[in-house]
C-alpha positions as CSV (number, residue, x, y, z in Angstrom):
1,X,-39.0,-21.3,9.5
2,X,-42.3,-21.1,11.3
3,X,-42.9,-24.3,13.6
4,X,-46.4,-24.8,12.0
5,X,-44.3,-25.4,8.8
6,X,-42.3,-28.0,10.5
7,X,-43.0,-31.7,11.8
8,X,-43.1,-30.8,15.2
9,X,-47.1,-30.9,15.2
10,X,-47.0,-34.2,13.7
11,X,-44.6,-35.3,16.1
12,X,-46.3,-33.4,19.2
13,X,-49.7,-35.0,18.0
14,X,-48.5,-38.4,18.0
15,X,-46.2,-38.8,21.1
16,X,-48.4,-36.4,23.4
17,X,-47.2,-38.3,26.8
18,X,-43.4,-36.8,25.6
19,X,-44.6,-32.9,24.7
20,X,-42.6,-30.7,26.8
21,X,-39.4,-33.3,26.1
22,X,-40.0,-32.9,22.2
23,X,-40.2,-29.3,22.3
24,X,-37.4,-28.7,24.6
25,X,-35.4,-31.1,22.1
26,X,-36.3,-29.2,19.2
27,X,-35.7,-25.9,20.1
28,X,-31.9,-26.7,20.6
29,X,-30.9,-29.2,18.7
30,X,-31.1,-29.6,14.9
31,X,-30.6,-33.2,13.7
32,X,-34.0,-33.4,15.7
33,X,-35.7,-31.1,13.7
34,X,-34.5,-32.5,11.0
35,X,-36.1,-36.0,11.7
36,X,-39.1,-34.5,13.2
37,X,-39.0,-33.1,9.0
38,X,-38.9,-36.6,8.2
39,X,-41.2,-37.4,9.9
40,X,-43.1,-35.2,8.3
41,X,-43.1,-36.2,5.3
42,X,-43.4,-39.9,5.5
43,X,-46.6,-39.1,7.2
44,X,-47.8,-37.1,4.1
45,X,-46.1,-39.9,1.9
46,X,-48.6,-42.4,3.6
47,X,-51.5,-40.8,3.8
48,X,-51.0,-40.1,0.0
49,X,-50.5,-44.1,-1.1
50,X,-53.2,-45.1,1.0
51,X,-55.5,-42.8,-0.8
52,X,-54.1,-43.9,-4.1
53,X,-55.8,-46.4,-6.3
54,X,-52.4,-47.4,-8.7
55,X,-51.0,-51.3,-8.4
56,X,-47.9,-49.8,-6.1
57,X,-50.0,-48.1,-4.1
58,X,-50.3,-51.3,-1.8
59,X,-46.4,-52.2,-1.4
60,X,-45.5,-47.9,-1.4
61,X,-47.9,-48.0,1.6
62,X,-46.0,-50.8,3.3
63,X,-43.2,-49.5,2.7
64,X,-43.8,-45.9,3.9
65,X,-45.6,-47.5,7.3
66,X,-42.3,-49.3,8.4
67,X,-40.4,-46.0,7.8
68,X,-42.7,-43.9,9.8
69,X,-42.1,-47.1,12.7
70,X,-38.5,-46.6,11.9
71,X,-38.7,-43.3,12.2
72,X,-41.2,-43.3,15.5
73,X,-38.6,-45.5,17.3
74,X,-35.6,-43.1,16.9
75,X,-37.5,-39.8,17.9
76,X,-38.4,-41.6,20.9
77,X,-34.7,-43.2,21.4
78,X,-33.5,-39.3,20.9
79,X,-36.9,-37.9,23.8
80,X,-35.3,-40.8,25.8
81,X,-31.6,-39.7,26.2
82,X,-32.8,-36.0,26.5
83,X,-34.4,-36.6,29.5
């Protein structure tokens, strides 16, 4: 799969101070790529509810911002032990 399909842009984008780490990291191990995916697509999923106008659009949006935190926190715990 291309890496401009991948979350690795995302992830590039918002941790720019780690680049070279991340990308080292995700060219050789794939349980990273995998939650650079995630990622991903909680990113999508927030931009998505905070665009949305529906009643659950509020507490989706919640939601999805404490998994991206969740999320941020353990690619960083993963850039750490690379080093």
């Amino acid at each position: 799969m291309p890496i401009a399909y991948t979350g690795l842009p995302i992830v590039l984008a918002e941790f720019p101070e780690h680049q070279e780490r991340i990308k080292r990291l995700f060219k050789r191990n794939e349980a990273f790529q995998c939650l650079c995916e995630d990622y991903r697509q909680c990113f999508e999923a927030l931009k998505y509810w905070n665009r949305c106008d529906s009643e659950e659009a509020q507490a989706r949006g919640e939601e999805y911002e404490r998994l991206l935190r969740d999320l941020a926190e353990e690619i960083l715990l993963n850039v750490n032990e690379a080093k």
